[in-house]
C-alpha positions as a printed Julia matrix, in Angstrom:
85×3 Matrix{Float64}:
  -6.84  24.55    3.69
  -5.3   22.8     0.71
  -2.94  25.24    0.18
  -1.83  24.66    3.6
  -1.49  21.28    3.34
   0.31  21.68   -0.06
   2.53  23.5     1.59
   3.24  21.73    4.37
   3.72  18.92    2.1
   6.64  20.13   -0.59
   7.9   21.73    2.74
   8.58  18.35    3.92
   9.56  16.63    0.94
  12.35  19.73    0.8
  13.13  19.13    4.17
  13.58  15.48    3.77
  15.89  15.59    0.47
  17.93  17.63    2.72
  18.17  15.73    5.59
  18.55  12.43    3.95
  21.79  10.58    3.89
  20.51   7.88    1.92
  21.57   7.05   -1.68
  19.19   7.89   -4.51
  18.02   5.45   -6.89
  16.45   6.53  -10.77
  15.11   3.13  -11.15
  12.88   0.6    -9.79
  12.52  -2.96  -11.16
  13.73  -1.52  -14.32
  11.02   1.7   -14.39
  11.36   4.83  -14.03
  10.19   6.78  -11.42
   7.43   8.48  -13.69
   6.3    5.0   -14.43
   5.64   4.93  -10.64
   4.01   7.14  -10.02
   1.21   6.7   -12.98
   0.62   3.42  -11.54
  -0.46   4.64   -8.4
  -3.65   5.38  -10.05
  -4.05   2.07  -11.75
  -7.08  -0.06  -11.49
  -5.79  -2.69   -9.91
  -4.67  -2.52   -6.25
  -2.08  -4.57   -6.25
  -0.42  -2.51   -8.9
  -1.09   0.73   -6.58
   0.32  -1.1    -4.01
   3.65  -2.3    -5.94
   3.93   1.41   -6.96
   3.51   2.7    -3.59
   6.66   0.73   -2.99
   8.8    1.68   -5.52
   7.76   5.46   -4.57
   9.51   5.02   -1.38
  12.49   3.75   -3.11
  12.92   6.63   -4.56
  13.37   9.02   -1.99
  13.89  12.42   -2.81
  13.39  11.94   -6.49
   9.42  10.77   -6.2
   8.52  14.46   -6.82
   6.65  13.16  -10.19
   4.66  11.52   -7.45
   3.77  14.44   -5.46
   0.38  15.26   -7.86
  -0.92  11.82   -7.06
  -0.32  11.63   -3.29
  -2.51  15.2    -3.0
  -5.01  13.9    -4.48
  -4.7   10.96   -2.25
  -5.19  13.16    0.79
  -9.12  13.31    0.13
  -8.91   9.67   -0.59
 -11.73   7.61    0.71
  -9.32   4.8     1.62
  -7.48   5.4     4.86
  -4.07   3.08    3.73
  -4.17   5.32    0.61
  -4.48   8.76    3.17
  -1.88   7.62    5.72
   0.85   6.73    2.56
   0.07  10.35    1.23
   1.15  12.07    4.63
């Protein structure tokens, strides 16, 4: 099943770096987007939350991301869940 869903997952992150129109940014308040996407697993929720923005700044080039938001699918929190899909 988790296969699946990883694969349903890149599939759409492909997908969506084709389809998108929108200009790609490297940075986000200064920080890279592997800075990002550590914070999503920070302590602090507010920081998750602050990183979960930046992520979708990034578009297409949030694939550093990608690691956190599966392990975000089994996430006990549902806001955490529903920004993983």
């Amino acid at each position: 099943m988790r296969t699946l869903l990883l694969a349903v997952i890149l599939h759409l992150v492909a997908v969506g770096s084709l389809l998108s129109e929108e200009k790609t940014v490297s940075t986000y308040q200064g920080k890279s987007v592997e800075f990002w996407a550590k914070r999503l697993e920070h302590d602090d929720s507010k920081e998750r939350e602050l990183a979960m923005e930046a992520i979708e700044v990034f578009g297409k080039n949030a694939t550093p991301a990608v690691p956190v938001l599966i392990r975000w699918l089994d996430d006990g929190c549902e806001r955490y869940r529903t920004f993983a899909c």
